[in-house]
Phi, psi and omega in degrees: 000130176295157182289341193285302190312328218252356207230323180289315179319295159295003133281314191294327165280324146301325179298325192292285201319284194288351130352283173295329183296316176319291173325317205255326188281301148317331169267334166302330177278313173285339166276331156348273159338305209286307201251356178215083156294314179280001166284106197277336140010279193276352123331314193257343187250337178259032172265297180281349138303298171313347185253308170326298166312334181271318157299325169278335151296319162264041160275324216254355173288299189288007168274346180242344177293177180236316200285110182303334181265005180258346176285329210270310187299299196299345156288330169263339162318304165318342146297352138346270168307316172306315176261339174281331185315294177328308182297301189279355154336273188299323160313325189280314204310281177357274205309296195305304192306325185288297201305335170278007198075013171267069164346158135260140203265060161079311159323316128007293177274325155267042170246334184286298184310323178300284174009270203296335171313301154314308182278354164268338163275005155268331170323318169285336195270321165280339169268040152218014163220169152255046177320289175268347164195165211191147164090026174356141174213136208232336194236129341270020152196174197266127193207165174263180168213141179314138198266152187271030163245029187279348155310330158310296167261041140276343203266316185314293192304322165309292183306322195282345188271303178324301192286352175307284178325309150342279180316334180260348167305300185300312181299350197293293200300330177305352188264105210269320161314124168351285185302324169261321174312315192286308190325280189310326173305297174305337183265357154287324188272322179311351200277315224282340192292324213258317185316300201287328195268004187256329183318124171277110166259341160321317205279003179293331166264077209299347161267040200293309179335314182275007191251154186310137169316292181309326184284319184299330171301270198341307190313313203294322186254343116353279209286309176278348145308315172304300179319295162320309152298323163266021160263345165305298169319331175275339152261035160275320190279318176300344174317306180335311202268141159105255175341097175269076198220144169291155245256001174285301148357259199307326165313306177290308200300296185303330162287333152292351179261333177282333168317297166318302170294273197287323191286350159264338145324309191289333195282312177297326186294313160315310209297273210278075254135254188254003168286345218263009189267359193231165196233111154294083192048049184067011154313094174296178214271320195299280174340304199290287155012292199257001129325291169310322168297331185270308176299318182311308167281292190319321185293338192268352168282331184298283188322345165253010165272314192301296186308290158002279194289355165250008112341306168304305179315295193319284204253335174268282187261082185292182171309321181260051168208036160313305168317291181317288252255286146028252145341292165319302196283344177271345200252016192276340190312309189276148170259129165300167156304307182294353153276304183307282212295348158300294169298345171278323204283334182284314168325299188328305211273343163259021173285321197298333185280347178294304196263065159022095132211157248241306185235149157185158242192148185230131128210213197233118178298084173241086184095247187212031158269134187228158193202135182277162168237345187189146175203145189229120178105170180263354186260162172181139169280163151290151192289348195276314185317311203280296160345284184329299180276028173076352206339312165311324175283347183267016121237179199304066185321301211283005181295131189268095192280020178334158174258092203243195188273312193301329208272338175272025181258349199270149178310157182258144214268079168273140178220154198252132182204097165093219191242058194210151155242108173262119170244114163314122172262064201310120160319108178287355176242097181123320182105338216293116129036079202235322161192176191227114147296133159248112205246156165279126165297128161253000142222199212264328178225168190251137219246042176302169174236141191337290200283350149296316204272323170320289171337303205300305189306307190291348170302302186289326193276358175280328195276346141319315204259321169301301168300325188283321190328296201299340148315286189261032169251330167331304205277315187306328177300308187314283213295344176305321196274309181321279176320328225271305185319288166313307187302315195289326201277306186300287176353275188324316220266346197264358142296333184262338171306302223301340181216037187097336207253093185278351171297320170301329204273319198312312164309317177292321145340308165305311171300334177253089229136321194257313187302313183312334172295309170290323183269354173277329169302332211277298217308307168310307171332282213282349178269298190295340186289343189264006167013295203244354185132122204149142209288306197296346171323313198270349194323145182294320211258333152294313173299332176279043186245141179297321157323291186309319182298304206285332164288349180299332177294346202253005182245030196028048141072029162278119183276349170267356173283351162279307152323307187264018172257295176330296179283355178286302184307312170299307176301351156293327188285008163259011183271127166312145170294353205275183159293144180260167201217150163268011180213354168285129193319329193268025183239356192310270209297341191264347173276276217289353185287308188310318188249357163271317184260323179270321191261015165027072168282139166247166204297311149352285160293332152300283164326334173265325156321282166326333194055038143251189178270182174268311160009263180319293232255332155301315161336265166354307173290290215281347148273358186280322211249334157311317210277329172255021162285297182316318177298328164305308176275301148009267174296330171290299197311330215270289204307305186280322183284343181269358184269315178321288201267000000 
């Protein structure tokens, strides 16, 4: 191979190269962003993805100019990434070094500011003097020459790069655990990718003009694999920082995003790169191109669809993440509401078409509370109607209709009420009652015939099964919101154990403590606003209050009528012992909880009663609706500690 052939090569595999480093570096800045912005880590390593990125972007601009004076900007724009690299180096080291708990008591930190200081003034003196680099060179490749202060900022990127490493050595030792030490470990040696790939090191050589061509490419394209590689590599320990998800979690996420992302970008980039240099059976390449391209991402989507979940299997969810794999598996599973009344409405509509009649209707049953669930058609009764008749009572409650083999053998259990034929629909676990179907009668009694009513029984029992399905996805959910709940408060607190810093994690514990308070307030709000009846009455994070559970024996097991024994009981511990007044200041808060919410007052008329503005009386209110928040969790903490003990 000639030296000319070996030097057209090695550009074309630098453009490739350098490209990918843009790509992997960006993408790496953007998953960043996405998932811990407020993690300052991850803030500071995504400063030093950005100073890569801006060198690398303009490497591959100048790979592509012609014009020597558009080459020359774009080598001093490039300092940007050059000179800011150093700075954001050590900001990143700080940022590690805070995560073990060795805080900086303000040295540190203004040393990080001196920096970003430095480095915005060689940044100007190199695209506006020629102080730090000076002299275009265009042969054998395009590079500057040094300036006479450029010895100056090498003398900065030594010190500021010693001391990074420094910082990250200490956090390294600080790191007591297995798991964060090997962490911490990659990311020192991964620190070392970005440093090496941003240096002008050409510029070290002021004879470059003379040295072979063909080594400095060879050199050149080493040098920037390793790079390319160890920046892939390096965004595996940043993953860590940021995200408050377990480490099986960030694992799986960050390998779909590298698949997805950056190795299909680069696989697209060949594509447009190099099909349009080649020819397919007297196809032009210009044609062909954006075919190959498109096939390119589809096949690596199909294949990493494939690929992904025996990966996953492999390095993530191993044996002894069986529970996770679980879990995976439950959400293929489980139906939302909005799937049940989908799955109800379509059963509604081929009951109808079967037994020729125009309308029908489901609904769901909690006491001698009734809720539609579903409907077909233009005839329909009213909820008033329906409320009026009782339903439980027009059949057997305490009967055990479980669904069984025996029970499909039994008459189907019809009853004519109004211009319907109604059948109860029964809980398989148990018998209990659950809601009543409804059809338009099409005579005065109901007349199926043996192979209708055979149908008819598989239909309703699908939507018997579907309700009851939603009932008791009802209850996983209330305990899911539990979990959901508990996990995000450990997530938080637990980035900061995951690396020493127990002082951190304790505060956050405090914060999440105080929010917890607040959204338990929201939560009050939203039950008084429903008072008299309504879906927020019933909210799960109220029925799972111990208070409740113990008053529901004493409500036959109505849960809003226990919720509103709870808050009635609280808004009593707020009446004054005094005679009562509408205007004495200490009876203020139990009048308006009393007549907005239990005697459902509109505020207007509360406010003029009370003799305040609506100002004063939202104020008011909205402490007033505090105080019985307070009082609630109160009694629960009173509760759990007598449970405790």
């Amino acid at each position: 191979m000639t030296d000319d052939l070996f030097i057209l090569l090695s550009r074309q595999i630098n453009e490739v190269l350098t490209a990918a480093t843009v790509i992997i570096a960006v993408s790496m800045l953007l998953y960043n962003l996405s998932h811990g912005p407020n993690d300052r880590v991850t803030r500071a390593s995504s400063a030093l993805l950005g100073c890569v990125s801006a060198i690398y972007i303009g490497d591959v601009l100048v790979a592509i100019s012609r014009a020597p004076q558009t080459i020359e900007t774009l080598l001093r724009l490039e300092w940007l990434g050059i000179a800011f690299a150093p700075a954001a180096l050590f900001h990143l080291s700080d940022a590690l070094l805070a995560t073990t708990g060795l805080r900086s008591r303000g040295r540190r930190r203004r040393v990080v500011r001196l920096l970003y200081a430095f480095a915005t003034l060689f940044f100007v003196l190199a695209c506006l003097t020629d102080l730090i680099v000076r002299d275009l060179l265009l042969q054998p490749l395009e590079i500057m020459q040094p300036g006479p202060l450029f010895p100056l900022f090498v003398a900065y990127f030594l010190v500021a790069s010693l001391f990074a490493f420094n910082n990250v050595l200490r956090a390294r030792r600080r790191c007591l655990t297995r798991a964060t030490h090997r962490r911490m470990t990659y990311l020192l040696f991964a620190l070392i990718t970005p440093m090496a790939g941003v240096f002008p090191f050409s510029l070290l050589f002021p004879n470059a003009a003379e040295v072979d061509a063909a080594l400095i490419w060879l050199l050149v394209n080493v040098g920037n694999l390793g790079i390319v590689l160890m920046l892939a590599f390096m965004a595996y320990p940043l993953a860590f920082f940021g995200p408050k998800k377990p480490d099986r979690m960030i694992k799986a996420e960050l390998l779909s995003f590298m698949l997805r992302g950056p190795i299909t970008g680069i696989a697209v980039l060949i594509v447009i790169l190099y099909v349009p240099r080649l020819s397919f059976f007297g196809i032009p390449s210009s044609a062909l191109m954006p075919f190959v391209a498109v096939a390119t991402v589809m096949g690596l989507q199909w294949l990493f669809t494939l690929a992904i979940p025996i990966i996953e299997q492999k390095l993530i969810y191993t044996e002894d993440q069986e529970q996770a794999r679980q879990l995976q598996a439950l959400s293929q599973h489980l139906l939302t509401r909005d799937d049940a009344k989908q799955l109800i409405e379509a059963t509604l509509a081929a009951i109808c078409d079967y037994l020729r009649v125009p309308s029908a209707f489901v609904v769901s049953l909690n006491g001698e509370k009734v809720a539609f669930e579903q409907q077909v058609g233009p005839l329909q009764p009213t909820l008033e109607s329906l409320e009026a008749a009782r339903l439980s009572s027009l059949f057997h409650l305490n009967s055990n209709g479980a669904l069984n083999s025996a029970q499909a053998e039994t008459p189907v259990e019809l009853v004519a009420w109004q211009s319907f034929w109604l059948i109860p629909l029964r809980s398989g676990r148990g018998g209990r009652l659950i809601g009543v179907l409804g059809v338009w009668a099409r005579s005065t009694a109901p007349n199926l015939q043996a192979e209708e009513e055979t149908v008819f029984r598989v239909l309703y029992q699908r939507v018997a099964r579907v309700l009851d399905d939603m009932h008791l996805q009802a209850e996983l959910f209330a305990r899911l919101e539990d979990i959901i709940e508990s996990s995000a408060t450990v997530g938080i607190e637990s980035e900061s154990v995951r690396y020493g810093n127990a002082a951190e994690a304790a505060r956050l514990t405090e914060q999440s403590a105080s929010e917890t308070a607040t959204e338990f307030s929201e939560v009050i709000w939203g039950a008084l606003r429903d008072y008299w009846g309504g879906a927020r009455l019933t909210d799960s994070r109220l029925v799972r209050l111990q208070q409740v559970q113990a008053a529901l024996a004493e409500q036959s097991g109505d849960a809003a009528k226990a919720v509103r024994a709870v808050l009635s009981s609280a808004i009593e511990s707020l009446k004054p012992q005094s005679a009562f007044s509408l205007t004495a200041a200490e009876w203020t808060l139990y009048n308006i909880l009393d007549l907005r919410f239990i005697k459902g007052q509109k505020v207007r008329d509360v406010a003029r009663k009370l003799a305040m503005s609506d100002a004063d009386f939202y104020r008011k209110q909205r402490i007033a609706v505090e105080r019985v928040a307070q009082i609630v969790l109160k009694r629960e903490k009173q509760l759990n500690a007598e449970k405790i003990s």
